[in-house]
Each structure stands twice: as C-alpha cells, then as structure tokens.
C-alpha positions as CSV (number, residue, x, y, z in Angstrom):
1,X,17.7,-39.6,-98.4
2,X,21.2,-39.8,-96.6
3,X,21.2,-36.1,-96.5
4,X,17.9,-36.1,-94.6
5,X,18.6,-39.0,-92.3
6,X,22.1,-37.1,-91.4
7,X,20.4,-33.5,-90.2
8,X,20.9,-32.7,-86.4
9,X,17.4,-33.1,-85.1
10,X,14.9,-30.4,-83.8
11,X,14.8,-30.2,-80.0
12,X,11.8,-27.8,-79.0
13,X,12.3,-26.1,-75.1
14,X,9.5,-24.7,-72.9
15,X,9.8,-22.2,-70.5
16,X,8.1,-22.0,-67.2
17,X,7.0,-18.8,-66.5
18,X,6.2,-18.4,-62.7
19,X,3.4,-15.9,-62.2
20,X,4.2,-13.3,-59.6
21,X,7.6,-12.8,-60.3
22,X,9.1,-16.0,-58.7
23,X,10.4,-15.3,-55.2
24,X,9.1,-12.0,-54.8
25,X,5.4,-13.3,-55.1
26,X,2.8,-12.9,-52.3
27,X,2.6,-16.5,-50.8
28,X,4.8,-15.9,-48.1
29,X,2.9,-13.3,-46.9
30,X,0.0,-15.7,-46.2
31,X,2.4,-18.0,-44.4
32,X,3.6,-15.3,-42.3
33,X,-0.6,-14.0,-41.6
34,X,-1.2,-17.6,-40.1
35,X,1.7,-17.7,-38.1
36,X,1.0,-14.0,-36.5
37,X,-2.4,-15.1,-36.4
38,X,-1.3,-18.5,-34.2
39,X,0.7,-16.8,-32.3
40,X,-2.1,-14.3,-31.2
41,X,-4.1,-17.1,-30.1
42,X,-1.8,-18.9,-28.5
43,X,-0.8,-16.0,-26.3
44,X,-4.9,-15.1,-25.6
45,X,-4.2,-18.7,-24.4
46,X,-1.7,-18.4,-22.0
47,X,-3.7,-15.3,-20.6
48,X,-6.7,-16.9,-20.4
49,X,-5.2,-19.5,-18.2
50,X,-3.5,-17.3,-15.9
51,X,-6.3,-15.0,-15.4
52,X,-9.3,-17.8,-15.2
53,X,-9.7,-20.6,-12.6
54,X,-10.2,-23.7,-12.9
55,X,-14.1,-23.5,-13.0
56,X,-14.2,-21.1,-15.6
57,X,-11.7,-22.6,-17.9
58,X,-14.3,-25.6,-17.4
59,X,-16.8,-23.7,-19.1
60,X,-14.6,-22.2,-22.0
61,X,-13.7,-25.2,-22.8
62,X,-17.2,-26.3,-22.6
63,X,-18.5,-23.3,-24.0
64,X,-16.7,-24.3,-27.7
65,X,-17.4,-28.4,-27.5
66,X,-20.3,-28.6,-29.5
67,X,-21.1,-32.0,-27.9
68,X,-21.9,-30.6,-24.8
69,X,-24.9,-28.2,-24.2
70,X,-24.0,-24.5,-22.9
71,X,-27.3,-24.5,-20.4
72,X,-25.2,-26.6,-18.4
73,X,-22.5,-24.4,-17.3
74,X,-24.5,-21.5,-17.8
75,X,-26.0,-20.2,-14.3
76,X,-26.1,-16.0,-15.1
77,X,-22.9,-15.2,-12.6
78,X,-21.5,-12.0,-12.7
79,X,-18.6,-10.8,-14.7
80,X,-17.1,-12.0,-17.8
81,X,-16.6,-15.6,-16.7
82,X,-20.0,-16.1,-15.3
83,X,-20.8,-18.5,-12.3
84,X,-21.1,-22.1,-12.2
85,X,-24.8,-23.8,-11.7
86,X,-25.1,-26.6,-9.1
87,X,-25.2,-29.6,-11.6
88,X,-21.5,-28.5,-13.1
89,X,-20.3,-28.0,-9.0
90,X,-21.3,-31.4,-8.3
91,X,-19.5,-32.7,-11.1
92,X,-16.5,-31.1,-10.5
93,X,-16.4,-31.7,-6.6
94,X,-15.1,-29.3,-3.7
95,X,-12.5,-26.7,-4.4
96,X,-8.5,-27.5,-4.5
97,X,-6.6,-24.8,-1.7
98,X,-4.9,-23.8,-4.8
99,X,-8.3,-22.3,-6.4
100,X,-9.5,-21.3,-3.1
101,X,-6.0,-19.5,-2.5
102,X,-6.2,-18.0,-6.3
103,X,-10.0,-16.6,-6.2
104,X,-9.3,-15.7,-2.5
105,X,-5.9,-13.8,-3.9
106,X,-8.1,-11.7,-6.6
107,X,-10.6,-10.5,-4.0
108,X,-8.1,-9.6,-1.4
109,X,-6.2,-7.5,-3.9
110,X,-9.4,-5.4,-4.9
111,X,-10.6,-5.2,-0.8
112,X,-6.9,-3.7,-0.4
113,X,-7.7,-1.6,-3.7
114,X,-10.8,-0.1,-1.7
115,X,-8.8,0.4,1.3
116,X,-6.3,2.5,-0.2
117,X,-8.8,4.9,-1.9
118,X,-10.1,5.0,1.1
119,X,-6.9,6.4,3.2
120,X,-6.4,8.9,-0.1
121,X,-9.7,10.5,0.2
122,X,-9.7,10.6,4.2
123,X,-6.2,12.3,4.3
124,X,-6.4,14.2,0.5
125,X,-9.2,16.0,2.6
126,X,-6.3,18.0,4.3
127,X,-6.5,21.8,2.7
128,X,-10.4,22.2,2.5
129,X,-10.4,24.5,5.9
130,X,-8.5,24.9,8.5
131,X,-10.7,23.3,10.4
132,X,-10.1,20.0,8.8
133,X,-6.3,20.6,8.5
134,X,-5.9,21.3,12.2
135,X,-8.6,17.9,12.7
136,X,-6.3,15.5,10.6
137,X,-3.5,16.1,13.2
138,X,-4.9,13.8,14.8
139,X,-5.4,10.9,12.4
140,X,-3.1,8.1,11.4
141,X,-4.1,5.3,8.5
142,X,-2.4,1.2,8.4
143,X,-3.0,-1.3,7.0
144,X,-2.9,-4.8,8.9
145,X,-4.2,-8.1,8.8
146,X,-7.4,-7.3,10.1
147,X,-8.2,-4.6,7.7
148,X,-7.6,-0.9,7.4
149,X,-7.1,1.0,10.6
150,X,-8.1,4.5,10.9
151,X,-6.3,5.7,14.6
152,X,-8.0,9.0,15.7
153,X,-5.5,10.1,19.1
154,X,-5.3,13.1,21.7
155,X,-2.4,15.6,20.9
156,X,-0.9,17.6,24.3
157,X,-2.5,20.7,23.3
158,X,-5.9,19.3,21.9
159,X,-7.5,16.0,23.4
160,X,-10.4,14.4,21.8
161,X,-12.6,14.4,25.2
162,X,-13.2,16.6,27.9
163,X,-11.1,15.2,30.8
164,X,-11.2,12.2,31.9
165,X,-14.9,11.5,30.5
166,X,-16.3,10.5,27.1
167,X,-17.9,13.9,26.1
168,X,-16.7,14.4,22.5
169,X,-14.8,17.5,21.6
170,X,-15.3,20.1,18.8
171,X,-12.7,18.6,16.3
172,X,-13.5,15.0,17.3
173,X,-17.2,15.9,16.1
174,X,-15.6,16.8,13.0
175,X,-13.4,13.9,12.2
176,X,-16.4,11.4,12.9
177,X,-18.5,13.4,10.3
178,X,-15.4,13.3,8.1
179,X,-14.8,9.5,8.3
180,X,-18.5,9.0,8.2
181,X,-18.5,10.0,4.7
182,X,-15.3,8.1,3.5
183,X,-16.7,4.6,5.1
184,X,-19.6,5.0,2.4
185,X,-17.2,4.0,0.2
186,X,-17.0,0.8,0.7
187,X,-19.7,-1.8,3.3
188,X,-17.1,-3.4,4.9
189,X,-17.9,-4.0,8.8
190,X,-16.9,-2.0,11.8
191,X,-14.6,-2.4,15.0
192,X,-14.4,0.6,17.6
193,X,-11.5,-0.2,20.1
194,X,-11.0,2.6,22.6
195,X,-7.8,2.8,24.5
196,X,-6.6,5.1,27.3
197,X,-3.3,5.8,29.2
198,X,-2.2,4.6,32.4
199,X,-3.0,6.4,35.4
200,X,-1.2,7.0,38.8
201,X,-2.1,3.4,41.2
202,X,-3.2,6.2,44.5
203,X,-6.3,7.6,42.3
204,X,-8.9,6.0,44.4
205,X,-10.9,4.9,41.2
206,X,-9.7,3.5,38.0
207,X,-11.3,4.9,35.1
208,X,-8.8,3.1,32.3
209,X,-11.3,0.4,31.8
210,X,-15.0,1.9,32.1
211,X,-13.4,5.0,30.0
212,X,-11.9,2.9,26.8
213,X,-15.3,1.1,26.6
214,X,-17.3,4.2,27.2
215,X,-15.5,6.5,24.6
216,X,-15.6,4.2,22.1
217,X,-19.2,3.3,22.0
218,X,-19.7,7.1,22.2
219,X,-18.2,7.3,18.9
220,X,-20.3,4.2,17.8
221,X,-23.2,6.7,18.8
222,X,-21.7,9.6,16.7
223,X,-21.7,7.7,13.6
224,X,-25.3,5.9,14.0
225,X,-25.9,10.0,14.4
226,X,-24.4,10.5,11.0
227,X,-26.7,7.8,9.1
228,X,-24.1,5.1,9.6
229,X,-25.7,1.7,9.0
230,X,-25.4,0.1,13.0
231,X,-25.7,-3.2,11.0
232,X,-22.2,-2.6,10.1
233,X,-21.0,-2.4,13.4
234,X,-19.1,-5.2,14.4
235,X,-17.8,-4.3,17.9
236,X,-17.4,-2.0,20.5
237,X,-14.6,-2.8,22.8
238,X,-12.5,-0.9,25.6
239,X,-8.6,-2.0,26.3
240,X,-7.8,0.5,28.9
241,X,-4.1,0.8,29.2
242,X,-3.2,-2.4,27.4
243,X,-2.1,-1.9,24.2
244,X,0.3,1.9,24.3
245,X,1.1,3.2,21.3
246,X,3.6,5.2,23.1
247,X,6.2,3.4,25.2
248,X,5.7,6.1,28.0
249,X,2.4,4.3,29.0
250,X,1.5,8.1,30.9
251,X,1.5,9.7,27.4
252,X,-1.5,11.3,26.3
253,X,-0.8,9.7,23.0
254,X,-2.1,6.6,24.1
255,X,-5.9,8.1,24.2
256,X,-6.8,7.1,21.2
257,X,-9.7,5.2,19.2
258,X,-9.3,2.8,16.3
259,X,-11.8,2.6,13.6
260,X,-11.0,-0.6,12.2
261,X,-13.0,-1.3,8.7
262,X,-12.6,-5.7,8.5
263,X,-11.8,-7.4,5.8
264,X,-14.7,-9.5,4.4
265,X,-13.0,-12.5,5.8
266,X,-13.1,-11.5,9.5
C-alpha cells in the first residue's frame, strides 16, 4: 500500500495541433483582400469627389440612402451623373461661385478642346493641292478670350480683294469654302471683323471705314453661300485702320479679316 501511495503520478499532455500549418495558414490573406479592397474604395472616393460637384455628390449620396426615394433626384440629365429635378434645386438653393467656377471650368476646357481640333484640321489641310498650300499663306489661328480667331490677311504679292473694293479674289473664295467646312465642327457663333490699312490723308475720299465693313459682310455672304447657318452669325463689323497688326499702319498686312468662332459665354 506504501508502495502504491509512493509512485510518481501520471501527468497526461495534449497537443494542439493548429490546422494549416500555424503561421503559414491562409488568414492573412483575407486580412490583406479587405484592406486592398478598402483601399480601392476609398480611392473611387476621393475621385468621385474631385470629379463630381456638389449637386451630383448630392444624389450619390442619395442614390445609396435607402430612406430617401431615388425619383427625387432623378430628372433624366445627360451623362453619367444625371441632372437635378426642380424639387432637389429648391432644396439645395442657388449655386456657390465655387460650383459655378468648377462646372464653368469643365465646359471651358472641352470648348478649348473643340477649338484646337479645329485649328489642326484647318491648317493639317496644308498638302492636299497646291492650291490650298499657296491659300493657307494667308491664314493665322489664336486663341484669346473671346474665342478662337481664324485671321485670313493680304500678302504683297496676293491680296484678298481686287483693289481697293470688296470683290473677293480666287484664293479668298477658296479659303472661305475651306473654313466653311471646319466651322461644321462645332455650332459656336460668329464674329466677322474687317480691317484695312491706313491711307494717304490727300485721297479725296476715305474708304478705311465703308471698306472694313463692306469686305467683311461680303465674306458673311460667302459663307451663307456655302450653307453656313446665318443664325450663327453674330456680327459683322468694319474697324478701318484701328486695330494694325503691323506697326507700319501703310502695310498691306493690315487688310485682313477675323473669323472669330465665340465662346458659348459671349
């Protein structure tokens, strides 16, 4: 009985076994899928609110709030954020400058877009015919604040008149036809501003005035010719001698027309 009392006792040890092989299991990579996938949607995030305004992050935000019907900011705009209905503009009152500036930004970026596809189709024409080649001499493209100008201007060895009157020479014919077609590119309105040079004070009439005006509604004529739309036409005005392109205000160079396509805000 001593002898049994006395024996060392029995001590029995379990083992965990970790499924998987311990550390080299596949938990983590779920851990690391939800934080790629968090990280994706917090970056759609930030894009979203840089490339949205503040109407249309109204209606996202709408859009996935269950408590508020979509009908209400749903009015069928255009694009991917549609348009807001008059219910939602009510609600959200008149626009901040900073949205007005931001929506105003976007359009002006694609109206300068369209103007500069423009001025590379109107001067990529150059190498058709000679005809055209020797025409575009006489052409000049800018951009300003008004919109894009196309400058159409006598050369010493080819003018774009006949004298001193507003009868429309060969290549002048040509480059209206030309720009004709380019303008259907876009339905931005119209300004025709004619200009002349200065002429010698003992001529005993001065044409500067009644000339600019008269070439440049010719041209106006040429294009309504062409199928132009005449709605387009915003204005037809002669500035004699008042605006030189060249600082020699006897230089032929200053005949010249500008075809002036507005920007939408004009």
């Amino acid at each position: 009985m001593n002898r049994q009392n006395e024996a060392a006792p029995v001590i029995i040890k379990r083992k965990k076994v970790v499924a998987g092989g311990g550390h080299h299991g596949g938990a983590w990579k779920v851990a690391y899928a939800d934080f790629v996938t968090a990280m994706m949607a917090f970056f759609l995030m930030m894009w979203l609110l840089g490339a949205t305004t503040e109407s249309q992050r109204r209606g996202l935000a709408d859009y996935f709030n269950p408590s508020i019907p979509v009908h209400r900011i749903s009015s069928g705009g255009e694009g991917m954020f549609g348009g807001t209905d008059i219910e939602t503009q009510a609600e959200m009152g008149p626009a901040t400058p900073d949205q007005i500036v931001a929506e105003q930004g976007d359009e002006s970026a694609r109206e300068v877009a369209s103007f500069e596809d423009i001025e590379q189709r109107l001067m990529g024409l150059g190498g058709e015919s000679a005809v055209l080649d020797d025409a575009l001499r006489h052409v000049i493209t800018r951009l300003t604040d008004e919109g894009l100008v196309i400058e159409l201007f006598d050369l010493p060895d080819t003018p774009l008149f006949d004298g001193d009157s507003d009868t429309p020479q060969p290549v002048l014919v040509v480059l209206v036809d030309v720009i004709a077609q380019v303008f259907s590119m876009t339905t931005n309105r119209l300004a025709i501003e004619g200009h002349t040079r200065s002429y010698t004070v003992v001529q005993a009439t001065d044409p500067r005035w009644s000339l600019s005006m008269a070439r440049a509604d010719r041209v106006r004529q040429m294009l309504d010719a062409t199928g132009f739309d005449s709605a387009r036409v915003a204005r037809v005005t002669g500035h004699a001698d008042r605006r030189p392109a060249d600082p020699n205000p006897m230089a032929v160079r200053n005949n010249r027309l500008e075809l002036i396509l507005l920007r939408r805000n004009r």
